[in-house]
C-alpha positions as CSV (number, residue, x, y, z in Angstrom):
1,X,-124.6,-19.2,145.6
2,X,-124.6,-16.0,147.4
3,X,-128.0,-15.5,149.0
4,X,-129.1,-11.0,149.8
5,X,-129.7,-10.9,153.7
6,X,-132.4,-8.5,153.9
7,X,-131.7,-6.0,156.6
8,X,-134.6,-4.3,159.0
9,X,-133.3,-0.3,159.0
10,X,-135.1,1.5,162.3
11,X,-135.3,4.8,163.1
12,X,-136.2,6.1,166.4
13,X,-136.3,9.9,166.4
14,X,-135.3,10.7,169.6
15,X,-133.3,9.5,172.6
16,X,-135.2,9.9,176.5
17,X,-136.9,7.1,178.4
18,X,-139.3,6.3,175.4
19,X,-137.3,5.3,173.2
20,X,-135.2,3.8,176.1
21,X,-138.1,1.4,176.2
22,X,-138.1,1.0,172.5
23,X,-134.6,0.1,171.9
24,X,-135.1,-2.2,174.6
25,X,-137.9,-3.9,173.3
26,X,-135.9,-3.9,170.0
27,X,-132.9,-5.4,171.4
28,X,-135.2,-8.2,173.2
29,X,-137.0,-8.9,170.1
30,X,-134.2,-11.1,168.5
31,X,-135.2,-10.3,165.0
32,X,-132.9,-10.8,162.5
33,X,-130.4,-8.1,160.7
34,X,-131.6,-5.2,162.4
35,X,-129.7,-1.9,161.8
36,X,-130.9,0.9,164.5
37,X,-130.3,4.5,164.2
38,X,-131.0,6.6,167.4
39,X,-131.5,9.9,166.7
40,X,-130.7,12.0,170.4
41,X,-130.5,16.6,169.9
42,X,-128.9,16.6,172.6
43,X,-125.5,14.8,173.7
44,X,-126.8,12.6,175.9
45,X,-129.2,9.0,175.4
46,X,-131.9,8.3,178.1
47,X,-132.6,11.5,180.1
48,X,-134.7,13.1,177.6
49,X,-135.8,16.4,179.0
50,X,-137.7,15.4,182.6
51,X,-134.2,14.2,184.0
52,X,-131.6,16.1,182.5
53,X,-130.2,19.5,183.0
54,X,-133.2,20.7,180.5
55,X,-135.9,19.4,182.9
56,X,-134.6,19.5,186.1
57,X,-132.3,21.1,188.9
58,X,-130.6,19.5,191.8
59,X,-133.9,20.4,193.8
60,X,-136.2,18.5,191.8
61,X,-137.5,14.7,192.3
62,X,-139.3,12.0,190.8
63,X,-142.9,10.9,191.9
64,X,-142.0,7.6,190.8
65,X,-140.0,5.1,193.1
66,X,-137.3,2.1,192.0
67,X,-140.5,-0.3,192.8
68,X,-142.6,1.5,190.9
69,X,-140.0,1.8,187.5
70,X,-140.1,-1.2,185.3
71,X,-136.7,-3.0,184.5
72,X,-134.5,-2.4,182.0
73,X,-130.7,-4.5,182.5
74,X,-130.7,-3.4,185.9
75,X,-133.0,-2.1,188.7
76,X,-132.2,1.4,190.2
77,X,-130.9,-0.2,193.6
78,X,-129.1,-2.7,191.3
79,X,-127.1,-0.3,189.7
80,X,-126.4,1.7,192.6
81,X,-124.3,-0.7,193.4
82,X,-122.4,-0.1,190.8
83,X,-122.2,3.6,189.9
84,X,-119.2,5.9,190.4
85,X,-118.9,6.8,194.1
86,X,-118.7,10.6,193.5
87,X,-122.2,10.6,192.1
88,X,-123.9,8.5,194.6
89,X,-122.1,10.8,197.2
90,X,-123.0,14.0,195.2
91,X,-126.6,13.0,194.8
92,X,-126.5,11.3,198.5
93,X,-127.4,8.2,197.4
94,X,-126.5,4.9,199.8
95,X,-126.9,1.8,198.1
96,X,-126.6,-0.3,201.4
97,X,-129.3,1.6,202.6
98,X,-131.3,2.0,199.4
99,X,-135.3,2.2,199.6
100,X,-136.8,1.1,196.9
101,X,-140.2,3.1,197.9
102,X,-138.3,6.1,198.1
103,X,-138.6,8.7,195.7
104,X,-135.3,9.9,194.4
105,X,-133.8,13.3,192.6
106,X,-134.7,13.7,188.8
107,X,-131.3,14.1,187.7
108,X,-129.9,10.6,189.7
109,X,-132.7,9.0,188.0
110,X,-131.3,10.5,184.9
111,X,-127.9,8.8,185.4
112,X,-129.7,5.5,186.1
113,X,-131.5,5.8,182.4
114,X,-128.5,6.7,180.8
115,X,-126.7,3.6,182.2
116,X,-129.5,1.4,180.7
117,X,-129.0,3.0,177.4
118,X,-125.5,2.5,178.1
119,X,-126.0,-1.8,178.6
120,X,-128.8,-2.0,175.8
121,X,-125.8,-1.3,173.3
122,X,-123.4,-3.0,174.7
123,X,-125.9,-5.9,174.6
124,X,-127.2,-5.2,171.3
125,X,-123.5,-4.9,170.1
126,X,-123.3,-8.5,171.4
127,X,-126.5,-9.3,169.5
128,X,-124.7,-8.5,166.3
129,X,-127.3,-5.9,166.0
130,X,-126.1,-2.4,164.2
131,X,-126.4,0.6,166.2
132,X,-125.9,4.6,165.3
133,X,-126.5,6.9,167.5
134,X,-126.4,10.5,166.1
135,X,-126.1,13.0,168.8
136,X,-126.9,16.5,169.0
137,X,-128.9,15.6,165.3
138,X,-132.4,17.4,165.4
139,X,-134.7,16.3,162.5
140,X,-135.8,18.7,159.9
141,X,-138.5,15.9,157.9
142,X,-139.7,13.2,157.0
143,X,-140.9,11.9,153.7
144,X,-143.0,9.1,153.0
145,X,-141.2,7.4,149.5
146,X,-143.2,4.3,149.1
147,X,-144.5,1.6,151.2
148,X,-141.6,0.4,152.0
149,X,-139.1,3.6,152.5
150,X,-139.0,6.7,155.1
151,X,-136.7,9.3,154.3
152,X,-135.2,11.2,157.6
153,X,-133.7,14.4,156.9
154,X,-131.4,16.4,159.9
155,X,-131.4,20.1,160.5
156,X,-128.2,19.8,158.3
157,X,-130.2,18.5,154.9
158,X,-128.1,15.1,155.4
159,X,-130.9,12.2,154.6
160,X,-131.3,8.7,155.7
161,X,-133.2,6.2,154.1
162,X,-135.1,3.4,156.7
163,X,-138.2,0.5,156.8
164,X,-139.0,1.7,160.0
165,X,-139.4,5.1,161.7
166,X,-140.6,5.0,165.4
167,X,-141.1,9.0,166.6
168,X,-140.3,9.5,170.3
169,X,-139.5,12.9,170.7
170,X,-140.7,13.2,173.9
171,X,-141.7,17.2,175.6
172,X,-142.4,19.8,173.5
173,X,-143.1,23.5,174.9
174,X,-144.0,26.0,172.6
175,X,-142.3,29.2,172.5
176,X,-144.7,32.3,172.4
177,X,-143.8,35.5,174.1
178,X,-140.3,34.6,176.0
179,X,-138.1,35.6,173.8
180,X,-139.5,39.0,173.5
181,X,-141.3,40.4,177.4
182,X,-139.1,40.7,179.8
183,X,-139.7,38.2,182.8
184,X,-142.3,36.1,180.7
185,X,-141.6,32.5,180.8
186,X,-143.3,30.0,178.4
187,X,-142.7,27.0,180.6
188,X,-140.1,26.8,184.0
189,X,-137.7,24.9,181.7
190,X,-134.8,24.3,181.8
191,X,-135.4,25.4,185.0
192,X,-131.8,27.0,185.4
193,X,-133.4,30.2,184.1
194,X,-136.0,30.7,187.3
195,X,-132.2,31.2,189.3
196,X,-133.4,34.4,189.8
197,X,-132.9,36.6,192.4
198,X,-136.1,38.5,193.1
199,X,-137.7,41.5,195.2
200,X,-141.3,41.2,194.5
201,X,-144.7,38.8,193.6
202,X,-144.5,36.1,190.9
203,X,-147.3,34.6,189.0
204,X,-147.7,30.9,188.0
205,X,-150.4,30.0,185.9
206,X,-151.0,26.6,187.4
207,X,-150.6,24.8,190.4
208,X,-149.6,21.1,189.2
209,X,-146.3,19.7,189.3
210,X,-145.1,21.7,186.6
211,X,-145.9,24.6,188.6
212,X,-144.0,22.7,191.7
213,X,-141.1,22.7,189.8
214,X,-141.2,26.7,189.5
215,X,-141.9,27.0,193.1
216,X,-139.0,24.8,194.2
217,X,-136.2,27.0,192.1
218,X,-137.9,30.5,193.1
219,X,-138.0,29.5,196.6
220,X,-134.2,28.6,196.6
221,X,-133.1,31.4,194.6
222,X,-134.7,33.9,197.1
223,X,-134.5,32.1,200.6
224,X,-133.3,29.0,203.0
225,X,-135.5,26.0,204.0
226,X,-134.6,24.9,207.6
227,X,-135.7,22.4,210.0
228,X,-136.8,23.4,213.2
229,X,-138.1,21.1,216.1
230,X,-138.9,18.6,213.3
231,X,-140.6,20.7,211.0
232,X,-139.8,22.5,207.7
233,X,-139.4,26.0,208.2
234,X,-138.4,28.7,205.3
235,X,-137.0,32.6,205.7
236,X,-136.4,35.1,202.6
237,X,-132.7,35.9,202.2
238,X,-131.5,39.9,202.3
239,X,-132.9,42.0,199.2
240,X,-135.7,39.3,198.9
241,X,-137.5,40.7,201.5
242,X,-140.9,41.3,199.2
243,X,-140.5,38.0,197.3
244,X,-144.2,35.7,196.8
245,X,-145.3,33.4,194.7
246,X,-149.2,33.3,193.8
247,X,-150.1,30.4,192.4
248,X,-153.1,30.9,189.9
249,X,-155.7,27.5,189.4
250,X,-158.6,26.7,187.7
251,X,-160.1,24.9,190.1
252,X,-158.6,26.5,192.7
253,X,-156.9,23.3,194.1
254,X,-153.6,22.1,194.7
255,X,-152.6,18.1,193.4
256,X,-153.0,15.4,195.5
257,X,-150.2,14.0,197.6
258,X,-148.3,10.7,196.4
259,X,-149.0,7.9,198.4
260,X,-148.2,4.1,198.7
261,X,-149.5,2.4,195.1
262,X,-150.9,-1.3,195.5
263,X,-150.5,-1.7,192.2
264,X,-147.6,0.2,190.8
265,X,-147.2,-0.4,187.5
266,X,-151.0,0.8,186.5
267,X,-152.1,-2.1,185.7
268,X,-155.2,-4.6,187.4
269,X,-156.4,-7.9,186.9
270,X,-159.9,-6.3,186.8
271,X,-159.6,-4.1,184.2
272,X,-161.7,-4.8,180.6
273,X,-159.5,-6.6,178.3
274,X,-159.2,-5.4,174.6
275,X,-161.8,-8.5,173.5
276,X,-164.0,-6.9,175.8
277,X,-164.3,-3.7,174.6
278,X,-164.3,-4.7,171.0
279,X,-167.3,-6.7,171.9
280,X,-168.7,-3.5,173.6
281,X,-167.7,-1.3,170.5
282,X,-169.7,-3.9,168.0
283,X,-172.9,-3.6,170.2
284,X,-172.7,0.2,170.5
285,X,-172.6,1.2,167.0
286,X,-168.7,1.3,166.9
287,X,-168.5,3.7,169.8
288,X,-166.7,2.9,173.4
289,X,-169.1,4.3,176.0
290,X,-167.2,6.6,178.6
291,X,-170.4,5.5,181.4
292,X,-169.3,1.6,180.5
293,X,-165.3,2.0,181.1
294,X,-166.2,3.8,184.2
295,X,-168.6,1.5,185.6
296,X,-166.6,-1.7,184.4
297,X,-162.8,0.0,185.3
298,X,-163.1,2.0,187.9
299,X,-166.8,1.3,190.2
300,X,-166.8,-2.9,189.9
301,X,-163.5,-3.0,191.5
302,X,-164.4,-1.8,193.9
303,X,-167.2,-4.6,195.1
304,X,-164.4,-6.7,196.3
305,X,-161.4,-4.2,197.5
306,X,-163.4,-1.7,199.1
307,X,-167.5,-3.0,199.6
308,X,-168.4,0.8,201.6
309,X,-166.5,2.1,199.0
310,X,-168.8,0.8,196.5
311,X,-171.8,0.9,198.1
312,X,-171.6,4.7,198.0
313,X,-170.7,5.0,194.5
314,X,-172.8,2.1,192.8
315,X,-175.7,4.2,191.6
316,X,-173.7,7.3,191.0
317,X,-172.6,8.5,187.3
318,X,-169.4,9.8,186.2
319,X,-170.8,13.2,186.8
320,X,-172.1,12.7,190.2
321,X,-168.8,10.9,191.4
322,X,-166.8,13.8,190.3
323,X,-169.5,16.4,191.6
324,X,-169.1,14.2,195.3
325,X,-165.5,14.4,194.9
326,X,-164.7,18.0,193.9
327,X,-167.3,19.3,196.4
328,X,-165.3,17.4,199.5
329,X,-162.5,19.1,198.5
330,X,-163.4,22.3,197.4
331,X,-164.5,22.4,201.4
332,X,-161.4,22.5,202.6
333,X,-158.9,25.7,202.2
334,X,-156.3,24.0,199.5
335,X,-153.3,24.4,201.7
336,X,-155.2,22.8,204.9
337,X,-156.5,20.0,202.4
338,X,-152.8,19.4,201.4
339,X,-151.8,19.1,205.1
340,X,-154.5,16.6,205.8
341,X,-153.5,14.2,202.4
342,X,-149.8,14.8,203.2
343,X,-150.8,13.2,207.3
344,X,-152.8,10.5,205.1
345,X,-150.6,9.9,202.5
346,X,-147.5,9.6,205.1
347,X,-149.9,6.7,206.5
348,X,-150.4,4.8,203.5
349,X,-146.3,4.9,202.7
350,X,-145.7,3.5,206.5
351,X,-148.0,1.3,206.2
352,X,-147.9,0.1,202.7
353,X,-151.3,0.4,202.0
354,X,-152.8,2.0,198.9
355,X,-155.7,4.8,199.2
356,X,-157.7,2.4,196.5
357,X,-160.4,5.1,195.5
358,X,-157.2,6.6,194.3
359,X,-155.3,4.4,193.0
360,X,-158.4,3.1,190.9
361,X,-158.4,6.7,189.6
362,X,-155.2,6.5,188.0
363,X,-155.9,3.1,187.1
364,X,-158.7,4.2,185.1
365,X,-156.8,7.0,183.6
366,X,-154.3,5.1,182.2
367,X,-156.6,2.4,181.0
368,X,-158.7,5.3,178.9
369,X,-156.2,5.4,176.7
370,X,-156.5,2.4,174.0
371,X,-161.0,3.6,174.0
372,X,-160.6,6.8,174.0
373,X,-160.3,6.6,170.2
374,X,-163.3,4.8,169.9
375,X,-165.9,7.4,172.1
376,X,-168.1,9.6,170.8
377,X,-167.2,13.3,170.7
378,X,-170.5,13.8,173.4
379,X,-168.0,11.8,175.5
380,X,-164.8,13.2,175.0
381,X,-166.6,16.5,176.4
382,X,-167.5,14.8,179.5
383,X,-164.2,13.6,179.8
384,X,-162.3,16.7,179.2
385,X,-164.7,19.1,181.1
386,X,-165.9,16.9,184.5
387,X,-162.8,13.3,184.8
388,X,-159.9,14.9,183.5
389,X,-159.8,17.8,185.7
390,X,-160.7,15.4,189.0
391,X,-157.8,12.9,187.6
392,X,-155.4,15.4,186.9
393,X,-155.4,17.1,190.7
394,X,-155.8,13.4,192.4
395,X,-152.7,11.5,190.1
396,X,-150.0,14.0,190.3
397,X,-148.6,12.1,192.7
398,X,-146.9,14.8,194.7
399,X,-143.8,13.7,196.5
400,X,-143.6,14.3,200.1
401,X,-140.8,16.4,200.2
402,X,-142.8,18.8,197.9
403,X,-145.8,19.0,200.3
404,X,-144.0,20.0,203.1
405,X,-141.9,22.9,200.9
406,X,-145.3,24.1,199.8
407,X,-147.0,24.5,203.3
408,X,-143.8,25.4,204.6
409,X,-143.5,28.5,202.0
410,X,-147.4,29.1,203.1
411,X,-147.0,29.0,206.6
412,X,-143.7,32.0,206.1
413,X,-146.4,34.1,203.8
414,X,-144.2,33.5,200.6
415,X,-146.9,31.1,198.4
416,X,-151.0,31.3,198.0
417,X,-153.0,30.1,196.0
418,X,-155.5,31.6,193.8
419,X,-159.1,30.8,192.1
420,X,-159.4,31.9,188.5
421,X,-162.0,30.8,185.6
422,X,-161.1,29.6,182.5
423,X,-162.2,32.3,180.9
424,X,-159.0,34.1,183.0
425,X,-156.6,36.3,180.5
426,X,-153.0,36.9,180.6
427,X,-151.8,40.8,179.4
428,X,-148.0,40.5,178.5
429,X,-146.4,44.1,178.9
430,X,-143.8,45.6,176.6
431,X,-141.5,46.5,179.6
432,X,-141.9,42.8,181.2
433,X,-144.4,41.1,182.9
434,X,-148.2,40.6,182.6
435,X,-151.6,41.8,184.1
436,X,-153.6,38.7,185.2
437,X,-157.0,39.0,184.4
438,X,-159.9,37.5,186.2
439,X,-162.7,37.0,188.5
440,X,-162.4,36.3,192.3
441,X,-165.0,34.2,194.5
442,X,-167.2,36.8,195.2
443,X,-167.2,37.5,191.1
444,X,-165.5,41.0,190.7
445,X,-163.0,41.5,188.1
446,X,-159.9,41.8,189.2
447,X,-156.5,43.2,187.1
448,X,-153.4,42.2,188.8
449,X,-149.6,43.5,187.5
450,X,-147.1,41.2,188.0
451,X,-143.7,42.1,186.7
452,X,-142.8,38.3,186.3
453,X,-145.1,35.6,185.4
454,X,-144.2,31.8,184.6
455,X,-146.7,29.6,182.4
456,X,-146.9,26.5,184.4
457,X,-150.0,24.2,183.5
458,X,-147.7,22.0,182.1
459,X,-147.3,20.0,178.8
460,X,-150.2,21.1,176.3
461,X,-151.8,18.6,173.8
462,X,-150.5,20.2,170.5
463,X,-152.7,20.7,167.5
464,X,-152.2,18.8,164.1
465,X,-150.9,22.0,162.9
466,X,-148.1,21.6,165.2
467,X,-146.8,18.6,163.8
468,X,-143.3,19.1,163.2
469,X,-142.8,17.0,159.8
470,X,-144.3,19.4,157.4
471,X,-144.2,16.8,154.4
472,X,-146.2,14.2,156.6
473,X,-148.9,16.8,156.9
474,X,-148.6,18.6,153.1
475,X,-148.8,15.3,151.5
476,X,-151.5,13.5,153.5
477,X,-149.6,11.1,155.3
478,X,-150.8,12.3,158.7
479,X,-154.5,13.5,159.2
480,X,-156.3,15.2,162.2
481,X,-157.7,13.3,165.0
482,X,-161.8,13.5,164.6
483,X,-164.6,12.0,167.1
484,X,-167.4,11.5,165.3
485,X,-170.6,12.9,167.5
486,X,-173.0,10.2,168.0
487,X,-176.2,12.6,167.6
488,X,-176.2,15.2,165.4
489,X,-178.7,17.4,167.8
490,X,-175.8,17.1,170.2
491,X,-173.2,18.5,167.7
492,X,-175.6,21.5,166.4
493,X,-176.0,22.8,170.5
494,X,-172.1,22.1,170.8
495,X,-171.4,24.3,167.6
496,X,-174.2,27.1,168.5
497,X,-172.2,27.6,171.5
498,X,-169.2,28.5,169.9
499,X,-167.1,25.5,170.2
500,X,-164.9,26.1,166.9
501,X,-163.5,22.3,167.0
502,X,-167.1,21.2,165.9
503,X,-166.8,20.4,161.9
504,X,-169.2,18.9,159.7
505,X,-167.7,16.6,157.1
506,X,-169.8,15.0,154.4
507,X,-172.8,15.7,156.3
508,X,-171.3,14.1,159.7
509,X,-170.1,16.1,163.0
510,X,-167.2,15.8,164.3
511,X,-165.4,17.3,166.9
512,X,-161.4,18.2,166.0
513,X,-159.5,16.9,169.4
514,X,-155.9,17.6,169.4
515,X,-152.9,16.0,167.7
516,X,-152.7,13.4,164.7
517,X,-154.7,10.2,164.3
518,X,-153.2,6.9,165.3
519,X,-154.4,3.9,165.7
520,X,-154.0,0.8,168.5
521,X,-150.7,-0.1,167.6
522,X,-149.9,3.7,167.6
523,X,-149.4,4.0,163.7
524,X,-150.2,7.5,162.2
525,X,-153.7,7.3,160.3
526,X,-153.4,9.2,156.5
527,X,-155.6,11.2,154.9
528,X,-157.8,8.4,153.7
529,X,-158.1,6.5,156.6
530,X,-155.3,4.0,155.9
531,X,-152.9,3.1,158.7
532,X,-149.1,3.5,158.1
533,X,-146.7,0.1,158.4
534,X,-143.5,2.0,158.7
535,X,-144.3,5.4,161.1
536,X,-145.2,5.0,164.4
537,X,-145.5,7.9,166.8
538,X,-145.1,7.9,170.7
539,X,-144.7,11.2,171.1
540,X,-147.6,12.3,173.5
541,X,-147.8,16.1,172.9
542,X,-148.8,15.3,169.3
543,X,-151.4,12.5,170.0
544,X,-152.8,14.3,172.6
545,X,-156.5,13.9,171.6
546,X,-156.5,9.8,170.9
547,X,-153.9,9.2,173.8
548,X,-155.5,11.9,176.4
549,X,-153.3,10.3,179.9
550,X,-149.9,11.2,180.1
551,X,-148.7,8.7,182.2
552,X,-144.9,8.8,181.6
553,X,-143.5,5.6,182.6
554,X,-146.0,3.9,182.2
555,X,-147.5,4.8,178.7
556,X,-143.9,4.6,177.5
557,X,-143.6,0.9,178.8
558,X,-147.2,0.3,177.1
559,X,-146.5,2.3,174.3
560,X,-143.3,0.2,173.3
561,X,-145.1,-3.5,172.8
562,X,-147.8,-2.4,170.9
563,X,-145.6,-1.0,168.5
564,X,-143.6,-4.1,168.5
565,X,-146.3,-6.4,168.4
566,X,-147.0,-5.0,164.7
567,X,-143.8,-3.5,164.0
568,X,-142.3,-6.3,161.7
């Protein structure tokens, strides 16, 4: 008798480091006649865009060491070990010397991913498991067929039928004026188009590590960085002789330097389990309270890491933390601040010792990101307008090597940094270029022409009506994420101001955050509320709203076993 086998057809759309960490998880999973499709745009598995040529230059590092990166068939200083002499010497890479809390260049690190992918087939080859990879295959759609069957369609109409469709498409920048103003740039990548050799002031809108990244390819393209009785120095090269860089900031700060992570895979012992805050949901009417995550993940820790710590913060609430925070800062002229944390941060790396109030912040980031789902929409606008902004300067991480560019170019007169509201305005200009729009400290409006301007705040949370798979969002299969508000008085004030995300629905209020709705395991929500068993989505610029920390490595790592834990 000739028993069917039943095989388990995967898709993973898309080939960087998530779905680096989903094959591997796939490959490790030992489940039965799996067939895997890989589908990669570009010609290359495992750099995705941060650590290829699309994301990075020879210039550009990591903020994330080898001790720090979680294992795939090899550690980083493992495989240096063993990869091709040219590139460890190109790179200047010695692997009897290697430092595992050193930060390295994006594009090595890039080599080391696309090894991994490189030993996951070969293993899963020796797992009898079925592997196509389709390269330089973009997808067009997807269709929902039944419960059982995803159809996957390429740019060139070719269709593929599969049980199983993980999304991991990783970055997405949307194009809006680049192609047509002259010296407008949508985002600094690939960053091979900032090569440009320049007589006058550029504006960056931002001043994060997206914004880095522009400031580390203008600089080169227009001047030298030397070292000069220990300390970086920088001088403009002939015809560059009126080159700047303004850097323009909400808050009018710069990120906070990278420093020497306790724990550095994000995770703590402390933190609330997922039992716990079910239990909290069920006795708070189905919400997650913002105040209780912070208290129980971020200020509790504290008691026995850091008692002064604690003592100072114990009666404070979210607000007044941040307030405390933001004001000591704000004190300090942003490129004399960054001097200070680079001294302090140089410290901690020495000395391996963490900066805990710090650390605990990016703890608490990433650990927002299974609740955030569950909090009210009054919370999600705390989050977004007083944590997110204090998290996002403090967890950037800056690598050292960055810092001292940045005060380097400062001290030469070539970067500064200005304070803008968010109600500042870009003007593009027909001939190239913008006028920056807004108000300075002392509250005058100010219109400033710069004739090239680089959008650097880095990667937005796109909308639902982003979503690339039109037939997922025609037919239903994908629906908008909503937080419900927990008071309708609340809602009405948030909708009298003007807040157009505010939408009443069958005589509810809800507030319309960005991206789809997913649920734990990170299965796309339909229409009706019903959870999909055969799409799953890990591709952050779309879930942007449930999922609101991008914490690379990390969330991709995370990402990857909740999807397995329900995948099958």
């Amino acid at each position: 008798m000739n028993e069917k086998v039943e095989v388990t057809r995967i898709a993973i759309l898309g080939g960087g480091p998530s779905a680096l960490f989903m094959f591997k998880r796939l490959v490790e999973s030992n489940h039965p006649n799996l067939e895997v499709t890989i589908f990669e745009k570009k010609n290359r598995l495992g750099v995705g865009m941060p650590y290829g040529t699309g994301g990075a230059n020879r210039e550009h590092i990591t903020n994330v060491s080898d001790n720090e990166v979680p294992n795939f068939v090899s550690s980083i200083e493992e495989w240096s070990k063993m990869a091709p002499e040219q590139m460890l010497a190109e790179f200047k890479i010695d692997p009897d010397n290697f430092n595992e809390y050193k930060v390295l260049p994006r594009l090595f690190f890039g080599e080391y991913l696309a090894a991994q992918f490189d030993l996951l087939l070969a293993l899963a080859s020796d797992k009898d498991i079925v592997t196509h990879v389709k390269y330089n295959c973009s997808i067009a759609d997807v269709v929902f067929l039944d419960d059982d069957i995803v159809k996957v369609i390429d740019e060139d109409g070719t269709s593929y039928l599969f049980n199983k469709v993980i999304m991991a498409t990783g970055h997405s920048w949307p194009r809006k004026f680049e192609s047509e103003i002259p010296n407008y740039f949508d985002s600094p990548y690939p960053p091979a188009k900032l090569k440009l050799k320049l007589n006058h002031e550029v504006a960056i809108k931002g001043a994060s590590l997206t914004a880095i990244d522009a400031v580390r390819t203008l600089s080169r393209a227009n001047g030298k960085y030397f070292y000069e009785n220990g300390k970086l120095h920088y001088s403009l090269d002939d015809g560059s002789e009126d080159f700047r860089i303004v850097l323009h900031s909400i808050s009018g700060l710069l990120p906070a330097v990278r420093f020497h992570l306790e724990d550095s895979r994000l995770k703590n012992d402390s933190l609330l389990s997922i039992d716990d805050i079910k239990a909290h949901k069920a006795e708070n009417g189905g919400y997650v309270s913002l105040d209780f995550i912070f208290e129980k993940d971020f200020k509790e820790p504290f008691q026995e890491k850091n008692p002064s710590f604690y003592d100072w913060i114990k009666d404070m609430q979210l607000e007044d933390f941040v307030d405390a925070m933001m004001n000591m800062r704000e004190k300090i002229e942003p490129f004399l601040l960054l001097g200070v944390e680079y001294d302090e941060a140089e410290r901690s790396i020495r000395k391996h010792e963490s900066i805990y109030w710090k650390e605990m912040l990016a703890i608490l980031s990433f650990s927002m990101n299974y609740p955030a789902k569950y909090f009210s929409a009054e919370d999600m606008l705390r989050l977004k307008k007083k944590l997110m902004p204090l998290v996002s300067l403090v967890i950037a991480f800056v690598p050292q090597s960055s810092c001292e560019e940045l005060l380097a170019l400062h001290n030469a007169g070539i970067l500064d940094l200005i304070s803008v509201g968010a109600d500042s305005e870009i003007e593009t200009l027909v001939e190239g270029g913008v006028i920056y729009h807004y108000k300075n400290d002392d509250g005058e409006t100010v219109a400033k022409k710069y004739n090239t301007f680089v959008d650097a705040v880095g990667q937005p949370h796109l909308e639902f009506e982003d979503f690339p798979f039109a037939s997922l969002r025609n037919n239903g299969n994908i629906s908008p994420a909503l937080l419900k508000f927990k008071h309708q008085d609340k809602a009405k004030e948030v909708l009298d101001s003007g807040n157009k995300k505010v939408k009443q629905i069958n005589g509810s209020y809800y507030l319309d955050v960005p991206g789809i709705a997913i649920n734990d395991d990170f299965q796309v929500i339909d229409a009706n509320g019903k959870e999909s068993k055969n799409f799953f989505i890990m591709a952050v610029p779309y879930i942007g709203g449930f999922n609101p920390d991008y914490s690379g490595i990390d969330f991709s790592e995370e990402a990857s076993q909740r999807i397995m834990n329900s995948l099958f």
